[in-house]
N, C-alpha and C positions, 0 to 999 in steps of 0.2 A: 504494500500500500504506500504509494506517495500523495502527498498534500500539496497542492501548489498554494502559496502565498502571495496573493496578486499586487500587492500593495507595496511598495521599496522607495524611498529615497535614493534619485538616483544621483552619481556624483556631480550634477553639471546645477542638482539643487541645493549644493553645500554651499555656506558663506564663504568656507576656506576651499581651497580647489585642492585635491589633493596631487603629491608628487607620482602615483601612478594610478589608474581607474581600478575602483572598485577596493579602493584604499580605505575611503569614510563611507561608502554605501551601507547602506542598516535597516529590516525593516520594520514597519510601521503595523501598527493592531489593527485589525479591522474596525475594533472597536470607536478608532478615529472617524470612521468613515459612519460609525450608527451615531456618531455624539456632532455630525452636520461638516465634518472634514468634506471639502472639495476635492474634487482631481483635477490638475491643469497639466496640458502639453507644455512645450519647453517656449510654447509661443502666448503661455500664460491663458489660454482660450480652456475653458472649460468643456468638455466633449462628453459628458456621460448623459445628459438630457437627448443627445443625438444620434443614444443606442437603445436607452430604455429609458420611460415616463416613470420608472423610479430612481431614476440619474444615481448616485452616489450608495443609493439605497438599495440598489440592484443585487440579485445573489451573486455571491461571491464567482461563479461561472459566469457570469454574462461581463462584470468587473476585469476581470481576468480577461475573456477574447477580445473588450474593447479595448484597452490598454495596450495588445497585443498589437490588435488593428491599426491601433495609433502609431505606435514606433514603428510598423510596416509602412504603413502610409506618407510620415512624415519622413523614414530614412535616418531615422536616430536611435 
């Protein structure tokens, strides 16, 4: 059985940049996300209203392929 974890801090959302990727990345509770945590692209655009009408609040699979979609999409 594996769990996937859809939710990460990625390095390019650190204050400090770190000396090689994936140096400061950590991830985050879902719980952030039940207590009204947004999700932004690297382009600050929030995108989960434009996967599912429960945006943020979406089960943790639908959170996961959009996010997926997103880095596919945008090439990041």
């Amino acid at each position: 059985f594996v769990q996937f974890h859809p939710t990460a801090l990625a390095d390019e959302g650190l204050p400090i940049k770190p000396t090689k990727p994936r140096d400061n990345a950590f991830l985050i509770s879902e719980a952030v996300r039940g207590d009204g945590g947004i999700l932004y692209n690297l382009a600050m655009e929030r995108f989960m209203p434009s996967y599912d009408e429960r945006a943020e609040l979406a089960p943790r699979d639908v959170v996961a392929r959009s996010i997926d979609d997103q880095l596919k999409k945008r090439d990041e």
